[in-house]
Backbone bond lengths (Angstrom), bond angles and torsions (degrees), N, CA, C in turn:
res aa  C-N    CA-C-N  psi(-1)  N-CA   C-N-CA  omega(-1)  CA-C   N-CA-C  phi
1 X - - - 1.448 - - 1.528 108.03 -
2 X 1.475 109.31 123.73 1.462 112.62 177.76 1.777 115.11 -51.27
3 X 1.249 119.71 -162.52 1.682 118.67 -172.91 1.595 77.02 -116.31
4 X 1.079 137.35 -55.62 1.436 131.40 167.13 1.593 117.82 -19.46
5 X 1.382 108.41 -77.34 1.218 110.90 -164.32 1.653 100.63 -71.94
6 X 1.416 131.87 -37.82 1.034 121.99 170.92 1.880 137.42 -67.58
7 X 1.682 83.37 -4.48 1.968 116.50 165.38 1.774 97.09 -54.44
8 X 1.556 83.23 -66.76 1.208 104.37 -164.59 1.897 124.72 -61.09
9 X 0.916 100.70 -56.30 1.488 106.75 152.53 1.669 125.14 -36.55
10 X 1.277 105.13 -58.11 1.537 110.18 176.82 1.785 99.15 -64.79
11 X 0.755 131.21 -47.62 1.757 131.02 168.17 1.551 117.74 -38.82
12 X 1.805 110.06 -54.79 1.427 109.04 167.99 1.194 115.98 -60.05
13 X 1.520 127.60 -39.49 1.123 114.46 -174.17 1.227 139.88 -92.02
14 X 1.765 99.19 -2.16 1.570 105.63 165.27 1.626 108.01 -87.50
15 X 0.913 143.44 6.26 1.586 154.98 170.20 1.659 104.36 -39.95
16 X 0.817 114.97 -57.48 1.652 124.02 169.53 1.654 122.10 -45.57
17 X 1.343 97.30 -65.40 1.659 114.38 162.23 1.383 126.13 -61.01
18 X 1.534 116.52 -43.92 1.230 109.36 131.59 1.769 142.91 -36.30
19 X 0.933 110.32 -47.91 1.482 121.64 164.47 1.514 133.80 -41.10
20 X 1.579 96.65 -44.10 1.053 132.53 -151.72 1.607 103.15 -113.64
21 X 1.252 108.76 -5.28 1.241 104.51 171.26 1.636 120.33 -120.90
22 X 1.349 104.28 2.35 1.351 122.74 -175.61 1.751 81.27 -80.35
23 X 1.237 111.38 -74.37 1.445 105.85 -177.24 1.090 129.08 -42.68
24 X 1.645 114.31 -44.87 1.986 102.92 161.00 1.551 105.50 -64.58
25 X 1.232 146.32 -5.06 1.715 131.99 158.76 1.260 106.93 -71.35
26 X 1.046 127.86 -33.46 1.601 123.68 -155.29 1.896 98.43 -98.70
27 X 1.468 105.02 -26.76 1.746 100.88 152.56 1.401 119.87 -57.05
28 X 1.188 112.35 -43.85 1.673 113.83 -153.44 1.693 91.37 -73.36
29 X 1.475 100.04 150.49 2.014 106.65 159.52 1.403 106.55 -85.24
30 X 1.636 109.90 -19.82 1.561 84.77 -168.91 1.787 92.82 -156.41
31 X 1.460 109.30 129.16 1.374 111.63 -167.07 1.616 117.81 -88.01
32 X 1.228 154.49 138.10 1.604 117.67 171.19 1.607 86.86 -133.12
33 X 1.157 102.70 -130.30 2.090 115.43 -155.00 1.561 91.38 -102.84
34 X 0.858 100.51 -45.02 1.750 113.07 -165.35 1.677 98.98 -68.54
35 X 1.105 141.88 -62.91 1.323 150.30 175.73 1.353 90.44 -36.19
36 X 1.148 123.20 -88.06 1.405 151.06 -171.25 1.263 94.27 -25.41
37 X 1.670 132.47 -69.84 1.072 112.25 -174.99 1.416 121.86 -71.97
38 X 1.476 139.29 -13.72 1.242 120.07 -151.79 1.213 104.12 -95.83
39 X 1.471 119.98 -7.16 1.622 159.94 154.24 1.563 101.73 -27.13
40 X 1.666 78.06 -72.81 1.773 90.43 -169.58 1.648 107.47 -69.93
41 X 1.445 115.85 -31.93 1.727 96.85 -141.92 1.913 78.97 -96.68
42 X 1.123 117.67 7.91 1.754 112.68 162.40 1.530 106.74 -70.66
43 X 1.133 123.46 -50.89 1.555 133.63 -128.71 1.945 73.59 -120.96
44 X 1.554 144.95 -56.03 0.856 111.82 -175.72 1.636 143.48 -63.65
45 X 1.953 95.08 -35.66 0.944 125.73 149.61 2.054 125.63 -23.50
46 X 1.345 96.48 -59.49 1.913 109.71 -173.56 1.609 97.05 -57.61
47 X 1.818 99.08 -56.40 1.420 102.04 -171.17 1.611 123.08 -72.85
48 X 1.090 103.80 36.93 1.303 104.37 -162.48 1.865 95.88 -134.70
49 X 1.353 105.75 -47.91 1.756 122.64 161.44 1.675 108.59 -54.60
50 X 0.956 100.26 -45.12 1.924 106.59 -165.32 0.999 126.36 -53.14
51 X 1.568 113.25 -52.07 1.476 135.81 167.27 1.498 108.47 -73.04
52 X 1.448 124.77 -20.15 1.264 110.09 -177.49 1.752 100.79 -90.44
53 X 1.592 103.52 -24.03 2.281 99.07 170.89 1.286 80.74 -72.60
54 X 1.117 164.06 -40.08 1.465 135.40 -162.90 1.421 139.34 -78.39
55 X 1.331 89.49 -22.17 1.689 119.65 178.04 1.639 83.94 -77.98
56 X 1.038 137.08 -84.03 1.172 133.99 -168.06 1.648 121.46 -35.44
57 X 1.727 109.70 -35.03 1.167 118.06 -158.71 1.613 95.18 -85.62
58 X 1.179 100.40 -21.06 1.836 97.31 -176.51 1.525 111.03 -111.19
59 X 1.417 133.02 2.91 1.338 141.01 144.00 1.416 112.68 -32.09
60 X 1.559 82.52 -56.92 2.105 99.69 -171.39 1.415 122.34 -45.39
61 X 1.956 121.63 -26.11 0.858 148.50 -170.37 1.508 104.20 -129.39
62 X 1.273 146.90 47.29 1.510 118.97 172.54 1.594 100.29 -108.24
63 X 1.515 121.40 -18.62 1.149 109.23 -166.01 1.717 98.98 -92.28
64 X 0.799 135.53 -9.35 1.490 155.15 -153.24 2.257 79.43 -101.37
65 X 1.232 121.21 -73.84 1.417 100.01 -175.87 1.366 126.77 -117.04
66 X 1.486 104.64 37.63 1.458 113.58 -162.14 1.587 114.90 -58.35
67 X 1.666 106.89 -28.68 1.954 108.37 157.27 1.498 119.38 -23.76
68 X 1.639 103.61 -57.25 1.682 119.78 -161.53 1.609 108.36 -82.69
69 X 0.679 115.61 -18.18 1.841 147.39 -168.28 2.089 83.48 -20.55
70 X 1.184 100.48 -95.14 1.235 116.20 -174.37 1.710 114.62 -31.94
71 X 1.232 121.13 -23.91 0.831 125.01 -164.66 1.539 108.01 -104.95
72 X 1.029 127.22 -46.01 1.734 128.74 161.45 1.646 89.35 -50.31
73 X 0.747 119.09 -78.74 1.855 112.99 -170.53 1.369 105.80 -36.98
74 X 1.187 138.32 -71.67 1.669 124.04 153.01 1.308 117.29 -13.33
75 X 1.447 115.26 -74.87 1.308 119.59 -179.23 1.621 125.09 -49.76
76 X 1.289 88.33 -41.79 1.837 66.13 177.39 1.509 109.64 -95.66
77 X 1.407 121.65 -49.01 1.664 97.54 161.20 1.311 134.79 -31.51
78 X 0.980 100.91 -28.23 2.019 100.16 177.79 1.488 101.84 -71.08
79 X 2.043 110.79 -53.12 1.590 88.10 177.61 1.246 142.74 -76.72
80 X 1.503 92.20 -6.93 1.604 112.21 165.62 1.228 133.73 -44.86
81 X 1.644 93.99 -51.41 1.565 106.51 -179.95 1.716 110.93 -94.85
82 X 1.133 115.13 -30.43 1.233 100.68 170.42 1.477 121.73 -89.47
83 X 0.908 120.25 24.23 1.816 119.28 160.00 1.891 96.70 -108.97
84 X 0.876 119.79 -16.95 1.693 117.41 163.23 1.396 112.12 -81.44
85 X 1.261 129.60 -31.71 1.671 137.86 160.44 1.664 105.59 -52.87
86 X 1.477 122.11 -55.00 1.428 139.25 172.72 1.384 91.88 -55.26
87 X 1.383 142.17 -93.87 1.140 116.79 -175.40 1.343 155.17 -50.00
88 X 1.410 111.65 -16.99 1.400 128.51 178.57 1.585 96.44 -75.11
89 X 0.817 113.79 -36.99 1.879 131.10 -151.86 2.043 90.47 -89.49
90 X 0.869 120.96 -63.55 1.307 115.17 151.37 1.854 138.84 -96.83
91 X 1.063 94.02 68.68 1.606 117.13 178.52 1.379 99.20 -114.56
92 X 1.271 101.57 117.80 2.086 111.22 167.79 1.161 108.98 -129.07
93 X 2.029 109.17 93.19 1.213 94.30 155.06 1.553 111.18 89.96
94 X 1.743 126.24 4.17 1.395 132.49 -167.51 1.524 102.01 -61.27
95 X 1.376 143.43 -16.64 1.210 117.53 167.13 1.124 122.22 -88.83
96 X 1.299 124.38 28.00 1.774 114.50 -174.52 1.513 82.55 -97.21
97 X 1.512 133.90 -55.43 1.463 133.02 178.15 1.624 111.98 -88.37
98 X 1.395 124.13 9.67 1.494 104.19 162.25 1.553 131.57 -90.35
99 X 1.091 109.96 -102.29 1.651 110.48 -169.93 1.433 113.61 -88.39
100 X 1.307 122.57 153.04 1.353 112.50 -166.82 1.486 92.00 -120.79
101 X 1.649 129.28 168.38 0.948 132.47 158.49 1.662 136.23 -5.76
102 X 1.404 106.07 -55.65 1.362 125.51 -168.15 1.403 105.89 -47.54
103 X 1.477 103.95 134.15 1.889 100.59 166.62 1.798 104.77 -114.88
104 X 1.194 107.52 13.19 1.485 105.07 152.80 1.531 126.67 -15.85
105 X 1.892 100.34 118.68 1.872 79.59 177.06 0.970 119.65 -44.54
106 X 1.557 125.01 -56.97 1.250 118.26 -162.56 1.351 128.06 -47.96
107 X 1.258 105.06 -49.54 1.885 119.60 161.78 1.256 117.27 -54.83
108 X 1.165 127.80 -47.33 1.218 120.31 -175.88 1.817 107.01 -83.82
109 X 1.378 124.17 -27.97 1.900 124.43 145.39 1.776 105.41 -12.05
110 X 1.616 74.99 -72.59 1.657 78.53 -152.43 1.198 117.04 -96.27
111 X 1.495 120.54 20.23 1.593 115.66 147.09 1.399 116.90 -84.71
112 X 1.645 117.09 -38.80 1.137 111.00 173.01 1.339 135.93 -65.99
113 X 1.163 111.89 -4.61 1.822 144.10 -172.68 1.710 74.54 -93.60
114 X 1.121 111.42 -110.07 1.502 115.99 -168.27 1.751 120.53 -12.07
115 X 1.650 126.33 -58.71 1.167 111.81 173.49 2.060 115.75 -83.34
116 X 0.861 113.49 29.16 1.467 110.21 -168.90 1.824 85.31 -125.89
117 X 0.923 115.24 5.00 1.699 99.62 177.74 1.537 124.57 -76.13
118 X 1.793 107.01 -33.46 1.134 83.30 151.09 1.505 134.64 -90.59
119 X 0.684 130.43 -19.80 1.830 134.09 148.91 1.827 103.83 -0.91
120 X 1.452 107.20 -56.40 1.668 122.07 175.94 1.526 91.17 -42.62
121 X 1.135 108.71 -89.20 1.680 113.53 -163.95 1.527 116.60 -59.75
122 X 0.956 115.01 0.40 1.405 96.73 175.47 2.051 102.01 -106.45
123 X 1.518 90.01 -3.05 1.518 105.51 -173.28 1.613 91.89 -71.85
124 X 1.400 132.44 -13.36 1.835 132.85 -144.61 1.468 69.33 -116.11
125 X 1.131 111.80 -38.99 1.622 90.92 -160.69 1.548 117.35 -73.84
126 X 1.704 112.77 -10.99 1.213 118.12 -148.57 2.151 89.83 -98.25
127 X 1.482 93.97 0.31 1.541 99.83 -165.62 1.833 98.62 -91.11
128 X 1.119 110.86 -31.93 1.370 116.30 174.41 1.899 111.40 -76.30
129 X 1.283 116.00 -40.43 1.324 108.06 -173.09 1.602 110.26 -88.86
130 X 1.270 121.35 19.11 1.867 119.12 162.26 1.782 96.62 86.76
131 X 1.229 121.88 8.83 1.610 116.10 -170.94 1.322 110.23 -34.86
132 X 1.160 137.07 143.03 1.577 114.16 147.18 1.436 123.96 -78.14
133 X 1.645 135.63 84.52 1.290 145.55 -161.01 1.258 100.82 -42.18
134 X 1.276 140.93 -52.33 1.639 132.31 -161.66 1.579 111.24 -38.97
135 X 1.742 102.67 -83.96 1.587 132.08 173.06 1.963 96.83 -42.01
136 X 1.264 111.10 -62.00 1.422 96.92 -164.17 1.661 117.74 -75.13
137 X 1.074 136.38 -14.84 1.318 131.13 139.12 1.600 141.18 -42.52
138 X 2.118 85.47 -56.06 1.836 82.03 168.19 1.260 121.16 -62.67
139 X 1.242 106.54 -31.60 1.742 109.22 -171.30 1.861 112.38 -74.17
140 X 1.023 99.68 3.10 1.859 110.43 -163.63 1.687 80.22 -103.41
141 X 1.446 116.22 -52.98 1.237 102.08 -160.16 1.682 110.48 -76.78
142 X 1.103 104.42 -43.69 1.744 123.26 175.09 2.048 94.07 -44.81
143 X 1.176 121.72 -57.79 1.344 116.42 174.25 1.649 122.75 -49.20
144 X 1.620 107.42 -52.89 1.430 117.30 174.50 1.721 112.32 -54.55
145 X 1.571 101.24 -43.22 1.958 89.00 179.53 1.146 116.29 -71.65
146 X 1.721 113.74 -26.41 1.782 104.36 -168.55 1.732 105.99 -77.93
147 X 1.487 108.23 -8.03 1.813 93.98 -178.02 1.336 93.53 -124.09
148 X 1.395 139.71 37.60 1.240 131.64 149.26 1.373 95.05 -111.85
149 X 1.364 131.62 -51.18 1.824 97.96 159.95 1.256 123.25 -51.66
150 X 1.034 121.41 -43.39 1.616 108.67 173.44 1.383 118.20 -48.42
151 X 1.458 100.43 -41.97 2.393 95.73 -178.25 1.044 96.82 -76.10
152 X 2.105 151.98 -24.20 0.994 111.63 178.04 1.864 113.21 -70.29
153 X 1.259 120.86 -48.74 1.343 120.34 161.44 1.568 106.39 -21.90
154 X 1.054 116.27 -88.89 2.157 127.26 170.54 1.625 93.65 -12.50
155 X 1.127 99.07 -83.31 1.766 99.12 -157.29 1.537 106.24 -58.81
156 X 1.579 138.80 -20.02 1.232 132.80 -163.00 1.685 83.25 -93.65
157 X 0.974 126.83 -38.44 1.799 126.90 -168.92 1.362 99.56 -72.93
158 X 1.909 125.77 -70.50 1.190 116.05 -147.42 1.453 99.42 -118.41
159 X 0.973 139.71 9.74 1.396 143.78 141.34 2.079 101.43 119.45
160 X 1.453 119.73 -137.80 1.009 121.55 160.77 2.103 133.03 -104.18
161 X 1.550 78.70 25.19 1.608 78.68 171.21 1.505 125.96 -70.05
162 X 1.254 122.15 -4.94 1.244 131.37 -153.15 1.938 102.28 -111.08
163 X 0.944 88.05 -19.90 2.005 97.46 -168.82 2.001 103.85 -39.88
164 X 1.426 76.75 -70.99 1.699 88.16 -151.28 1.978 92.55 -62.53
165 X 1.462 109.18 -47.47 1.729 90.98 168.48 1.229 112.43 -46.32
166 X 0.725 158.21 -23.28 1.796 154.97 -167.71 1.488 105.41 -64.24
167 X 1.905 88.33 -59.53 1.925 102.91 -165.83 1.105 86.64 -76.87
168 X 1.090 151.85 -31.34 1.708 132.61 -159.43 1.438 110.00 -83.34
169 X 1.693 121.50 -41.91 1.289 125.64 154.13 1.822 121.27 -33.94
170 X 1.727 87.33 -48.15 1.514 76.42 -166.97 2.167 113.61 -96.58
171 X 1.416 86.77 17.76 1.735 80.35 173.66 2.020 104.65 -98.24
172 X 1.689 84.19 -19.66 1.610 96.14 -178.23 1.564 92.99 -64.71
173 X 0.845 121.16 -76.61 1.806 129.54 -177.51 1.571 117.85 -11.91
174 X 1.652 90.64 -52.41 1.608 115.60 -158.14 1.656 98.89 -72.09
175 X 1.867 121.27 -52.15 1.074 148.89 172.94 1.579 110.05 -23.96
176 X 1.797 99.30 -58.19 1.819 117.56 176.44 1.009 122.70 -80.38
177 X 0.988 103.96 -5.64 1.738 111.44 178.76 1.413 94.59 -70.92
178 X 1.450 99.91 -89.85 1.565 116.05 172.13 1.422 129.72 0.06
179 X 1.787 105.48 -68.01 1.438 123.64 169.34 2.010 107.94 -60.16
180 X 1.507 108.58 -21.69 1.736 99.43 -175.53 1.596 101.67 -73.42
181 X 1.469 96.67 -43.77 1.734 98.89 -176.37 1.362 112.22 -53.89
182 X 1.344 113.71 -53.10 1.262 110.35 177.87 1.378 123.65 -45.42
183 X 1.559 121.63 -61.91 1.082 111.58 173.20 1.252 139.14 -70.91
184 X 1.504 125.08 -16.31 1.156 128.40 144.46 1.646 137.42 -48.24
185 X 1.270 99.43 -22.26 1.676 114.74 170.35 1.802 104.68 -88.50
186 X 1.149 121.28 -28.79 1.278 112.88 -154.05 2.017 101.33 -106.89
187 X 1.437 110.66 4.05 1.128 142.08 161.05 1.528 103.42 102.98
188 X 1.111 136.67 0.82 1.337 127.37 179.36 0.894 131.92 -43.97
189 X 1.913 131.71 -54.03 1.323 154.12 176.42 1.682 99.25 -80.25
């Protein structure tokens, strides 16, 4: 996997955490460095674990369907990104009832649990295409903290106009990915 396409990937998949952190900015009265990071290194941190249980979880199985390989990687990137297209596309307004201020472990647990899930599956997918897990994790997660501090900054500055573009960007992202693997396995590219 190029550093490009794996740029790019780590971008779709922080879209969520992004999301999600625009709305903890637009909670906070007052943003500083420290917020900002503990923001990020929650949400970069998960996405950075997720894909590496996934790489593992689909190791267990690659030689068992390594034929289909290309095609589960399609498959679940496609539903990956297009149920984030479904939501971005119908999102009204998710920070008036989403995340509130608090960076509580517990709160901040289970947001970062929540947007890092798909991170898991694309972690299975990364077990079939030869990834090297080390580099492509840190760099997934190192990506996810620097633009989930950035959306809490975003959302405390420019409010929640930016949310649902985020997820819709990043199911679009996730969507092409999918279709590159594919066709690159099936000899097209």
């Amino acid at each position: 996997m190029s550093i490009f396409t794996l740029f790019v990937l780590a971008v779709g998949l922080s879209m969520d955490a992004f999301a999600v952190s625009i709305c903890k900015g637009l909670a906070m009265k007052t943003v500083n460095l420290k917020r900002m990071a503990v923001v990020g290194l929650w949400f970069g941190g998960f996405q950075a674990m997720m894909p590496l249980a996934g790489y593992f979880l689909g190791s267990q199985f690659k030689n068992q369907i390594s034929a289909i390989d290309h095609w589960i990687a399609f498959v679940l990137l496609g539903i990956i990104g297009i149920n984030m297209i479904r939501e971005a596309l119908g999102a009204e307004e998710e920070c008036e009832n989403g995340p509130d201020a608090s960076l509580a472990v517990r709160d901040m647990f289970l947001l970062a649990v929540a947007t890092s899930i798909d991170a898991l599956a694309v972690g299975v997918t990364f077990a079939f295409l030869d990834v090297k897990i080390g580099p492509a994790v840190a760099f997934i997660g190192v990506v996810t903290c620097i633009l989930s501090g950035a959306g809490v900054k975003t959302g405390n500055v420019f409010g929640a106009r930016y949310e649902s573009k985020a997820e819709l960007a990043g199911g679009v992202i996730l969507v092409c990915l999918g279709v590159k693997i594919l066709l690159e396995h099936i000899g097209i590219f």
